[in-house]
C-alpha positions in Angstrom: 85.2 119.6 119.4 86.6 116.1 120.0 90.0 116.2 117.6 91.1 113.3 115.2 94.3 114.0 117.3 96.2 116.0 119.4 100.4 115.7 120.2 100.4 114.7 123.8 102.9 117.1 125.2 103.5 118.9 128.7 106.1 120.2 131.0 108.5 117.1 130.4 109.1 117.7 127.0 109.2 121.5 127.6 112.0 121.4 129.8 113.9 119.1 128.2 113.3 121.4 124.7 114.7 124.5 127.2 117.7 122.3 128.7 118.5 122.0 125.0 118.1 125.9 123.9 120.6 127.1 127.5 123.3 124.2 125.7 123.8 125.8 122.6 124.0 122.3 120.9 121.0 122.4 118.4 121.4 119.5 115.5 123.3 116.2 115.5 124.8 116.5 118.7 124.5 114.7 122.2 121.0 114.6 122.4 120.3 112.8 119.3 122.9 110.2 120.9 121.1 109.7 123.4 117.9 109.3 121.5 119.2 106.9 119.1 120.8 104.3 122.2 117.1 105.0 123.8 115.0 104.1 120.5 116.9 101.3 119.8 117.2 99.4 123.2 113.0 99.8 123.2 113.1 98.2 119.9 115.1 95.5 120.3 117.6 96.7 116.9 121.3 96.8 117.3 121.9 100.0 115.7 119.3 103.3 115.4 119.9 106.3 113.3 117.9 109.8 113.9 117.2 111.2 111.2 114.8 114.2 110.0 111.6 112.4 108.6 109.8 109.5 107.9 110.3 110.2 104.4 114.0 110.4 104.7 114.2 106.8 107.1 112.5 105.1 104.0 115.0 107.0 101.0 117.9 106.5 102.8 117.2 102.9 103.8 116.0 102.0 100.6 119.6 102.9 99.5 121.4 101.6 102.1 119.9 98.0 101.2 121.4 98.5 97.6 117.8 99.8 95.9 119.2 101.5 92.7 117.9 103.1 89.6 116.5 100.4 87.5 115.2 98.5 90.5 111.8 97.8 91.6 110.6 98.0 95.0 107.1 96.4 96.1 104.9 98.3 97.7 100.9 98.3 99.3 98.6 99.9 97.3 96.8 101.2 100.1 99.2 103.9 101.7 100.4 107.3 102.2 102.5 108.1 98.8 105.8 108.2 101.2 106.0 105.0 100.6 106.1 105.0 97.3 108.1 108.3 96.4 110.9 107.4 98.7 111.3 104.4 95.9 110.9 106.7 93.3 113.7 109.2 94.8 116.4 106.4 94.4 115.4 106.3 90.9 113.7 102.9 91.3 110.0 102.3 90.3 107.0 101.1 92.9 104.8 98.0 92.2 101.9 98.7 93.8 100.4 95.6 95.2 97.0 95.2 96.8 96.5 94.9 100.3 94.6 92.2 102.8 90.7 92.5 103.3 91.3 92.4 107.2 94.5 94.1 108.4 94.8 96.7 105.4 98.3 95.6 105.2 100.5 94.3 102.1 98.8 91.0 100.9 101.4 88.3 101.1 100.2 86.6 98.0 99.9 89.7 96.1 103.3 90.5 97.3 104.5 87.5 96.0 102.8 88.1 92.5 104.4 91.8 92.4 107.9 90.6 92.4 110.4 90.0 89.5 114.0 89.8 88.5 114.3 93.3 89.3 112.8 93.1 92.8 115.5 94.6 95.5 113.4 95.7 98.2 109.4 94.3 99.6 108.4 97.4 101.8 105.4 96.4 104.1 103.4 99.1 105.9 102.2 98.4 109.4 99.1 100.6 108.8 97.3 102.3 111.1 99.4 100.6 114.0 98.5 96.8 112.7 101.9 94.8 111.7 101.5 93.7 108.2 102.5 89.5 108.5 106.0 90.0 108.3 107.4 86.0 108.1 106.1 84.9 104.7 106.9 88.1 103.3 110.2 87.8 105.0 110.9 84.1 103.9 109.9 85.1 100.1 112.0 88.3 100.1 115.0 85.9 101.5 114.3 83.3 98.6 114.7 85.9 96.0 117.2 88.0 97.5 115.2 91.1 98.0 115.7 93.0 101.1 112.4 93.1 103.4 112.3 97.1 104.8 109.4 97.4 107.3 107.4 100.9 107.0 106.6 101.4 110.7 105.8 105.1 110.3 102.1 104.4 112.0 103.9 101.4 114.6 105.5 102.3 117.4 105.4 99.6 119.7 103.3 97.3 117.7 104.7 93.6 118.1 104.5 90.8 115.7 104.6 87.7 116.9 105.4 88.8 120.5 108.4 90.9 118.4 108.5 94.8 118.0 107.4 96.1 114.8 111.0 97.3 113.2 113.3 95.1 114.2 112.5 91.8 111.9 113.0 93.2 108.3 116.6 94.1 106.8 115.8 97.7 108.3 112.7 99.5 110.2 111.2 103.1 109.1 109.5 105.2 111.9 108.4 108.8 111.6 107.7 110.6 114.3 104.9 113.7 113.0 103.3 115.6 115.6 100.6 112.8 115.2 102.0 109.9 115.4 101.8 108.0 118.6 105.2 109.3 119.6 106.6 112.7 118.7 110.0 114.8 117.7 108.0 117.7 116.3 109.6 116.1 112.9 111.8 113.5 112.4 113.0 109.7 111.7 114.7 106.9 112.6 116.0 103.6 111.1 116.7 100.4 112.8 118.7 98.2 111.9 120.7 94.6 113.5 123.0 95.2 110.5 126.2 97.8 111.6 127.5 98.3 108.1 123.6 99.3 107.1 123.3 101.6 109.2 127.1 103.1 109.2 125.5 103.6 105.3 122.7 105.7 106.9 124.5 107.5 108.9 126.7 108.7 106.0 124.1 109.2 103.5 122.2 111.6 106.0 125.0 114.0 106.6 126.0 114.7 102.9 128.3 111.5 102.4 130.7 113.2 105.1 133.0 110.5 107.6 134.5 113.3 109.3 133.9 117.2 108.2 134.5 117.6 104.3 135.9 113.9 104.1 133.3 113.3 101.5 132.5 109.9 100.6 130.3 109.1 98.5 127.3 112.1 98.1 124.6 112.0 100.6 122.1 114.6 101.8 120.8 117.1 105.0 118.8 114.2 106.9 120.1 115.0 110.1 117.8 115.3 113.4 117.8 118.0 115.6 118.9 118.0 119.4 115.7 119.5 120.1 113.7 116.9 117.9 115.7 114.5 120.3 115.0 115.7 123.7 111.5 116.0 123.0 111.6 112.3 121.9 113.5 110.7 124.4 110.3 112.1 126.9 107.8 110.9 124.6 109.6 107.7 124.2 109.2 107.3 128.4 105.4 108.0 127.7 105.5 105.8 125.1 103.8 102.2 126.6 101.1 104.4 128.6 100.0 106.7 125.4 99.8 103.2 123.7 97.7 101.3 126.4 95.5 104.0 126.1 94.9 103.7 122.7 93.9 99.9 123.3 91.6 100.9 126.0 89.9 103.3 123.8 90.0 101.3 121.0 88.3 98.4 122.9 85.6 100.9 124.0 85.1 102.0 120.9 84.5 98.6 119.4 82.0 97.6 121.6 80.1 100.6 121.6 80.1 100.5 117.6 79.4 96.8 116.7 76.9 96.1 114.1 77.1 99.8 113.4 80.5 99.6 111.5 82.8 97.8 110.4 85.5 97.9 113.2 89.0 97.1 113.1 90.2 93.3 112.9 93.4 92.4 114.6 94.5 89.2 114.2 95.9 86.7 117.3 99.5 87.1 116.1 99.7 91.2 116.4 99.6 93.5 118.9 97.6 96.6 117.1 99.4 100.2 118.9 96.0 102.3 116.9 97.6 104.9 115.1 94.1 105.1 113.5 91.0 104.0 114.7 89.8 103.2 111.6 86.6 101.3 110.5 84.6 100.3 107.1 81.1 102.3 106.9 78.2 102.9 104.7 77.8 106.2 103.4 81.2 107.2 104.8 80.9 110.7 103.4 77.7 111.5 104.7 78.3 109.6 108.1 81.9 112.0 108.3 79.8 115.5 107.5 77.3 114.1 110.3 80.1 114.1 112.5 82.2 117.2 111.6 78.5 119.0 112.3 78.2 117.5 116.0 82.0 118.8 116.6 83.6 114.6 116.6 86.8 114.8 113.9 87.3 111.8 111.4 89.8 111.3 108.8 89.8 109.4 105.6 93.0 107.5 105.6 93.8 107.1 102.2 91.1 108.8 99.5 92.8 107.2 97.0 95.0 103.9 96.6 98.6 104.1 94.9 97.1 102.6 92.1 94.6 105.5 91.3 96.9 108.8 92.7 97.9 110.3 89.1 101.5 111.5 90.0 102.6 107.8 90.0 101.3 107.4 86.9 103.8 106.1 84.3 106.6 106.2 87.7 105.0 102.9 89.0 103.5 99.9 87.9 100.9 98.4 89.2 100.9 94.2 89.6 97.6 92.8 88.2 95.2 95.6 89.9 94.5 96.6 93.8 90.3 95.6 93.6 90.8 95.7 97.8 92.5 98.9 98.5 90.3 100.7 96.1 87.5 99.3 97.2 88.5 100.3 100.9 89.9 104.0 100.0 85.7 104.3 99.4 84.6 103.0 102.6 87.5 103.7 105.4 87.0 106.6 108.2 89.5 107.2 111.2 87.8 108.2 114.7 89.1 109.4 117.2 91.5 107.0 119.6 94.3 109.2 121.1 95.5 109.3 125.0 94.0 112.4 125.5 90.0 111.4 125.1 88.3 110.3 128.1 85.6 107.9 128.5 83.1 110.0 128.4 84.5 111.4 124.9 84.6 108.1 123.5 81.1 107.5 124.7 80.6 110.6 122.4 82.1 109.2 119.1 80.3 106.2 119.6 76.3 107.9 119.9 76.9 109.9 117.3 78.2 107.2 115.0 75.3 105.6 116.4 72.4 108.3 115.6 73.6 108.8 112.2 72.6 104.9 111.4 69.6 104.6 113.6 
């Protein structure tokens, strides 16, 4: 069976995960430190705070840039609902906008419709490892005094413009789940140029606390583990190679499947990192039992848009209607792109994409 994907983890990130256990020092301690001073010198961010999700980066950013109840928060309609229920846990509502034909990302001019008055935050998602195009949306949030909070969950290492996804926006969100293109096991971070932004974070994620049971405002359990950490710094060394891999078999894959698919577009100002592989294809149902029979994984990266997932409804609004992402929710499957296939794998993906169309 060729997987969808696999965490790429070895001896490195075992012995630093031991190192950790023999120190005694398991959460919020030097580890993380060191994590945080690592993640944000690759970035390119002033400031970096751990933290234990992806989830929790977007909620506790979201309030760190001042979103409130009452607010609205813009939002792509064609993303996982993290996205939108971090908005919706600072008591704010998501308007779901629809998303460009060729990157997937957060239309600009949709964006643009979506906001109001009430707009505090724009929340782009660099999907599947493409940068959504970050200036306009940037230059309009600026306009209206909204803060622009980049969802990089799926985007370590992309760069916009020649800059790293995460540092351009009022904050950056990154998860690191066992399959994204780094790992912690579980966790988050935010990134930030703005010290008092993240000094928010950082008190927000350990229950409001400046020093223990000095409570200043209330906050929550968001903290990372030194374990988490340790694992992450390691993966964070890997980082650039897991990433060039990904290209490689991304270009590979394109070749091989032109004509057949739809493959991904990237566009001249964005360096993609391929969290997904993800292409438009005919009978994508058929085409993914096809493949789960001749042992090649695929993933349907998102079934459904916001705009049609019915625990949103009457929590969100949706601005005008999201024709694209519903459209593409129909049509999109993820193969396999991860460091760990080979050529001769890929080669694999590719003929039997291939003999279900010929």
């Amino acid at each position: 069976m060729i997987p969808l994907s696999r965490p790429m983890l070895g001896p490195e990130e075992m012995s630093a995960v031991a190192a950790v256990l023999a120190s005694g020092q398991l959460a919020q301690g030097p580890r993380v430190e060191e994590f945080e001073r690592a993640f944000r010198a690759y970035v390119g961010t002033r400031e970096a705070v751990a933290v234990s999700s992806g989830t929790e980066a977007l909620r506790l950013a979201l309030i760190a840039v001042g979103v409130e109840p009452g607010d609205e928060v813009v939002v792509p309609a064609l993303t996982f609902l993290a996205t939108a229920s971090s908005v919706l846990m600072c008591g704010a509502t998501p308007v779901i906008a629809d998303v460009d034909e060729g990157t997937f990302c957060l239309d600009v001019g949709a964006a643009g419709r979506a906001m109001s008055g009430r707009t505090r935050a724009v929340v782009p998602v660099h999907l599947y490892g493409h940068p959504a195009d970050l200036d306009p949306l940037r230059e309009m949030c600026e306009a209206r005094g909204a803060a622009l909070v980049e969802d990089a969950a799926q985007a370590h290492g992309a760069r916009y413009r020649g800059r790293m996804a995460g540092s351009i926006g009022a904050a950056g969100c990154f998860s690191f789940y066992p399959t994204k293109n780094m790992t912690t096991g579980e966790g988050g971070m935010v990134t930030t140029d703005d010290a008092e932004l993240a000094g928010r974070v950082r008190l927000l994620r350990q229950h409001g606390q400046v020093a223990p049971y000095d409570y200043h405002r209330l906050g929550y359990n968001a903290r990372m583990t030194d374990i988490g950490a340790a694992i992450g710094l390691v993966q964070l060394r890997r980082l650039e190679a897991f990433n060039a891999a990904r290209r490689r078999n991304a270009a590979l894959l394109t070749e091989g499947l032109r004509g057949c698919v739809v493959t991904p577009s990237v566009e001249p100002w964005a360096e993609h990192v391929f969290h997904q592989y993800t292409v438009r294809a005919a009978r994508r149902d058929a085409l993914r039992a096809h493949l789960k029979e001749r042992g090649v994984g695929s993933g349907v990266y998102y079934p459904e848009a916001l705009s049609q997932i019915e625990v949103l409804r009457g929590k969100s609004r949706v601005a005008g209607s999201a024709p694209v992402a519903e459209n593409l929710c129909a049509e999109v499957l993820s193969l396999p792109v991860h460091p760990g296939l080979g050529e001769a794998d890929v080669a694999r993906v590719v003929a039997e994409v291939r003999a279900f169309y010929d």
